[in-house]
C-alpha positions, 0 to 999 in steps of 0.5 A: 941958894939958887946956885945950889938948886941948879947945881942939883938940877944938873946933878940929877940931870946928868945921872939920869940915863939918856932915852935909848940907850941900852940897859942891863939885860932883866931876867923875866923867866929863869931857869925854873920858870920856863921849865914850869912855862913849858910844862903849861904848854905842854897841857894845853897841847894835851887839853886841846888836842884830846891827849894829842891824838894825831899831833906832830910837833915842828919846831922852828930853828934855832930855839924852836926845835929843842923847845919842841922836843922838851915839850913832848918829852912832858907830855910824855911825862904827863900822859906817857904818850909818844908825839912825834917831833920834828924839825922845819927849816924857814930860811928861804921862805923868809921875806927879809933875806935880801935886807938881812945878813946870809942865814945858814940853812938849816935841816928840816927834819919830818917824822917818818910818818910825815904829817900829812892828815895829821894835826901839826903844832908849830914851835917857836920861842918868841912871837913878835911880828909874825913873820918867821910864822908865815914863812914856816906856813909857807915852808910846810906847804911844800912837804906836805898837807897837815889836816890843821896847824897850830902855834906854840910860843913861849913868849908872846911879846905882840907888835904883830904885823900879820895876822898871827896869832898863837894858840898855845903860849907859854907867857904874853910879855908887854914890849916897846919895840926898842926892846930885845926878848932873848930866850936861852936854852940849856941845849943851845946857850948853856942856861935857861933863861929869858931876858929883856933889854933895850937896844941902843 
């Protein structure tokens, strides 16, 4: 009997995956929950912003920029109002570009009106520990002086390490920090989704 006990001790034990090791991605947003996501965003901006009366929308590569233009593409849907959109390119403002590998510089690409005097919102697709979002600060500093510049994000997953803080977020997610959050985009990896997964 005591044989059989520890045979299935060991039988549960070995079928139990080890602390670490990767898992299967898990879908927390499929393709029609992040649309109904952005279009949350998208009325906050128009709530917060008195119908985004002199509001420009700076995406920040690689998913930030085509999130930015979907999100005024609703608010034009909603409130048939044309918001400006670009794109800002953080790359050499980042502070891990000597412990990571090279990055491909990006284009930044401002309205023709510039954003100057203007409200800037800047979009991202996952806030973790806020450092893309103080180089992006940085970034804007050098091509131009917006009146004030906020943050959307479609997932907030925390573990900051700056002071950051984003005023428009699509969805908060509770992370351990051994987990990855991907966010695909139709315009970028052919399906919308969002997914979490531990990394080995």
């Amino acid at each position: 009997m005591a044989t059989s006990k520890a045979a299935q001790t060991t039988s549960k034990t070995a079928q139990t995956p080890s602390e670490g090791a990767p898992t299967t991605p898990k879908t927390i947003l499929s393709g029609a929950d992040l649309q109904r996501v952005i279009d949350r965003i998208a009325h906050q901006i128009l709530e917060k912003t008195e119908g985004a009366l002199d509001t420009v929308l700076l995406g920040i590569p690689t998913r930030g920029a085509p999130l930015a233009r979907r999100i005024a593409q609703r608010i034009h849907a909603f409130e048939q109002v044309e918001v400006p959109v670009g794109v800002l390119d953080v790359t050499l403002y980042r502070d891990d570009l000597r412990s990571q590998a090279p990055r491909a510089l990006g284009p930044t690409e401002l309205p023709a009106d510039g954003i100057d005097g203007r409200r800037v919102v800047l979009v991202d697709d996952v806030l973790f520990r806020g450092r893309t979002v103080r180089a992006a600060l940085d970034a804007l500093r050098d091509v131009g002086r917006p009146a004030l510049v906020q943050l959307a994000v479609l997932v907030d997953r925390g573990h900051r390490e700056l002071p950051i803080r984003a005023d428009y977020v699509g969805k908060n997610l509770p992370t351990a920090l051994a987990e990855q959050v991907r966010v695909s985009l139709a315009e970028t990896d052919g399906v919308d989704a969002v997914t979490i997964q531990r990394e080995g």
